[in-house]
C-alpha positions as CSV (number, residue, x, y, z in Angstrom):
1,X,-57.4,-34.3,71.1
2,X,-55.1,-35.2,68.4
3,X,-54.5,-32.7,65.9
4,X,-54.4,-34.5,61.7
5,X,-54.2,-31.5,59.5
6,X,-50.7,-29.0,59.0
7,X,-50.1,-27.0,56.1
8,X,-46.7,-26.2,54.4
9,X,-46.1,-22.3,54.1
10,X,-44.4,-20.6,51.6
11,X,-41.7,-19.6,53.7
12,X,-40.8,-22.8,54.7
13,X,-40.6,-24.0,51.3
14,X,-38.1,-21.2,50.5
15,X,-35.5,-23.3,51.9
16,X,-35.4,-26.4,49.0
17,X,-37.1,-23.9,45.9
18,X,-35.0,-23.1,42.8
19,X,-35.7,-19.9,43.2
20,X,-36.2,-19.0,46.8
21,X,-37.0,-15.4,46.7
22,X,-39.1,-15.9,43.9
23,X,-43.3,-15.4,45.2
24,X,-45.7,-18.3,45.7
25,X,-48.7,-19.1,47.4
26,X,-49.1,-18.6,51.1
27,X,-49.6,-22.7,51.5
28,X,-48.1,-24.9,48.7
29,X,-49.7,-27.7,50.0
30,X,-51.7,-29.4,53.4
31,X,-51.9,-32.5,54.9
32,X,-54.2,-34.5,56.5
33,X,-52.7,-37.4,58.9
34,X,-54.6,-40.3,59.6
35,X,-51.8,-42.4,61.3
36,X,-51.8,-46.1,61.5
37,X,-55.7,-46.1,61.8
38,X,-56.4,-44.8,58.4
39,X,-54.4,-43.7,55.5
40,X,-52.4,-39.7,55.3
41,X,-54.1,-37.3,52.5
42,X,-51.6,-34.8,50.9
43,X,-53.2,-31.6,48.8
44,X,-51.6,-29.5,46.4
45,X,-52.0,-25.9,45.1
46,X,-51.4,-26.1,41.5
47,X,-48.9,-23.6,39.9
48,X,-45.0,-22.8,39.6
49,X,-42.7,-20.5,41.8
50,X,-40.2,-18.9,39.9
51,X,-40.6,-21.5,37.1
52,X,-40.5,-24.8,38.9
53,X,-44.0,-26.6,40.0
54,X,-45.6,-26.7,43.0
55,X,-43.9,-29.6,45.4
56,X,-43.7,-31.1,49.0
57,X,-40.7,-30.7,50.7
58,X,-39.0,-33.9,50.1
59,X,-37.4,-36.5,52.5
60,X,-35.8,-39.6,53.1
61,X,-37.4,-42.1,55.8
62,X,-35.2,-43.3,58.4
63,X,-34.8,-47.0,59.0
64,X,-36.2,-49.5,56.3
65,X,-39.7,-48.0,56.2
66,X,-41.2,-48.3,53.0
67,X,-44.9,-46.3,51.7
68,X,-47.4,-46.5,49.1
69,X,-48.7,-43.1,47.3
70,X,-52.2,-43.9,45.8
71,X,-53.0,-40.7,43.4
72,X,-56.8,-39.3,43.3
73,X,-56.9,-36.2,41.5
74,X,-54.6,-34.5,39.5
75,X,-51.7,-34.8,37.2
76,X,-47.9,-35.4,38.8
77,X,-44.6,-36.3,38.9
78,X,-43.4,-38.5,41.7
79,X,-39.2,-37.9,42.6
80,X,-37.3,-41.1,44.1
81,X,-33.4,-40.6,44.8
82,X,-30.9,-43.1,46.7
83,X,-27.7,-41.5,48.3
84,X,-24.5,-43.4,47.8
85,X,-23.4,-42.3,51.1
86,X,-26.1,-41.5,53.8
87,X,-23.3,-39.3,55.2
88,X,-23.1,-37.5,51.8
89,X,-25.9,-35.8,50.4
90,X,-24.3,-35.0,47.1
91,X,-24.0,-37.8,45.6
92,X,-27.3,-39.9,44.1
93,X,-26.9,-43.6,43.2
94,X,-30.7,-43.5,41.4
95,X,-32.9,-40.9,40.6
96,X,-36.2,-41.5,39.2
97,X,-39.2,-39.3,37.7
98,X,-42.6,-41.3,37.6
99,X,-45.1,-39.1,35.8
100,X,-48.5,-39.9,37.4
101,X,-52.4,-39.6,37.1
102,X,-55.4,-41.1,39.1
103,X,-55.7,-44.2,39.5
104,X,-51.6,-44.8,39.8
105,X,-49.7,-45.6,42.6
106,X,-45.9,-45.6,43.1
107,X,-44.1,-47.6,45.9
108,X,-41.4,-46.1,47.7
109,X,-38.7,-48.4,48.6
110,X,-36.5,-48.1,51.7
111,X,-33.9,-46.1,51.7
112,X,-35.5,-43.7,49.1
113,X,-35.9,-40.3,49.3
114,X,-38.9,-39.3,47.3
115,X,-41.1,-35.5,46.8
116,X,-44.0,-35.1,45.1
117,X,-45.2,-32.5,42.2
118,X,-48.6,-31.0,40.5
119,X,-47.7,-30.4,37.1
120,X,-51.5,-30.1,36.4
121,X,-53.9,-27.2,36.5
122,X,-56.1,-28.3,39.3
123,X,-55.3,-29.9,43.0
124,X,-53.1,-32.8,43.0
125,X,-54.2,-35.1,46.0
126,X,-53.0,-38.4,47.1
127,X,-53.5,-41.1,49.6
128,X,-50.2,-42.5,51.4
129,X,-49.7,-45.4,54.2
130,X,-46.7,-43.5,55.6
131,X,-47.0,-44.4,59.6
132,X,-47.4,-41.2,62.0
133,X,-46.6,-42.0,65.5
134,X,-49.3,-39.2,67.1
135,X,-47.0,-38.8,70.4
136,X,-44.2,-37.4,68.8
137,X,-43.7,-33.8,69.2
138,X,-44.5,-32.6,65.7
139,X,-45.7,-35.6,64.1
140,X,-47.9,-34.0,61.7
141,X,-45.7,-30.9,60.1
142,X,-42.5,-32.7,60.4
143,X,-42.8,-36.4,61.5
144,X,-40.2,-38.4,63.2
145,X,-39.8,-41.5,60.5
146,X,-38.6,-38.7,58.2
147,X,-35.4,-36.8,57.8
148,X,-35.3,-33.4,55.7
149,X,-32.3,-32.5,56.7
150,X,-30.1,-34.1,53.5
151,X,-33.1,-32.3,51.1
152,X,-32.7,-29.0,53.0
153,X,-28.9,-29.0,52.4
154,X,-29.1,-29.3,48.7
155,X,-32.2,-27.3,48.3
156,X,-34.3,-29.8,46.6
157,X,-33.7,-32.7,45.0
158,X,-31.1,-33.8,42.3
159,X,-33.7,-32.5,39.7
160,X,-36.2,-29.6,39.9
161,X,-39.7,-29.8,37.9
162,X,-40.1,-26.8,35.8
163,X,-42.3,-25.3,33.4
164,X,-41.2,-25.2,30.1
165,X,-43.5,-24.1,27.1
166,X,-46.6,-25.6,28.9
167,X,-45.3,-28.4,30.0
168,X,-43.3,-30.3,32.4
169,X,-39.0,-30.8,32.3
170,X,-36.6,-31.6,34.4
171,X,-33.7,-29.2,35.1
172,X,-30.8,-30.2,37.1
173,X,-29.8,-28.6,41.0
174,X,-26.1,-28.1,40.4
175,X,-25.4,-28.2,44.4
176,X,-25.7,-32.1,43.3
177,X,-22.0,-33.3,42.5
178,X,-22.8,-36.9,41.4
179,X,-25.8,-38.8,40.0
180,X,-24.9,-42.5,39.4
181,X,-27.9,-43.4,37.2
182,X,-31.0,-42.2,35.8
183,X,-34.5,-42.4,34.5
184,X,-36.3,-39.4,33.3
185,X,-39.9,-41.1,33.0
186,X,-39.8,-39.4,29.7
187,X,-39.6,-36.0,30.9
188,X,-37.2,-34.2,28.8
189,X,-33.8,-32.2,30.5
190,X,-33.4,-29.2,30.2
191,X,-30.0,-27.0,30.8
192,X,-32.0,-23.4,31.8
């Protein structure tokens, strides 16, 4: 029988959080994989550990596999980054903030890394076309047309969603030595 749902625990999120020793929720978020046969469903707790929203992990996909994220409930911010160098996690080319509500959807080009956030009060879910190849050996927690590896060495993206005053702003991940080019979405920056 094929298994379709995995959650993401707390304590594997430590390792691309801002702050991670800070608490959080037991599960920051849970997925349901449909595969090729019907679309993936991502759900988000809403909240902030230490200050920065609830996210997923964050990847890039491997080869020149592209995705759709339809939004459904929820308030968000979608994070897109291009490495210069796939060797080099370090340095971004582009990194983009898409703020989003339901109704929206975002493509995700090839060769994109992209993570998603709830800035809202309630669930954030979306819909996604990302393929799952079901005979892989963890294809629903971590599946193969993904790599986390380059997010896990910089813990997080080149920007980390925080809460500031109510509302959402970006803050930059100093591990990041180089970011070619940007658009905020309108989210302001923020240097603490």
């Amino acid at each position: 029988m094929i298994e379709h749902y995995a959650a993401r625990t707390h304590e594997k999120m430590r390792e691309v959080l801002m702050a991670p020793d800070a608490p959080g929720p037991n599960i920051h978020y849970y997925m349901i994989r449909g595969g090729s046969e019907q679309k993936n469903v991502t759900v988000w707790e809403p909240g902030t550990v230490g200050g920065e929203y609830i996210k997923t992990y964050g990847h890039y996909h491997i080869g020149q596999l592209d995705e759709t994220y339809w939004v459904l409930l929820g308030e968000g911010v979608i994070l897109q980054q291009k490495l210069v160098d796939e060797t080099d996690p370090a340095r971004i080319e582009l990194f983009r903030a898409i703020v989003v509500k339901p109704g929206d959807s975002v493509y995700m080009p090839p060769g994109h890394g992209h993570l998603a956030v709830n800035i809202g009060k309630t669930y954030f879910v979306t819909a996604d076309d990302s393929p799952v190849n079901f005979d892989e050996k963890n294809p629903i927690a971590m599946p193969g047309h993904a790599d986390y590896t380059m997010v896990q060495k910089m813990r997080g993206f080149a920007y980390y969603v925080v809460e500031r005053d109510g509302s959402p702003a970006l803050l930059k991940n100093p591990l990041y030595t180089e970011v070619q080019k940007t658009d905020f979405g309108g989210l302001p920056v923020v240097t603490s």
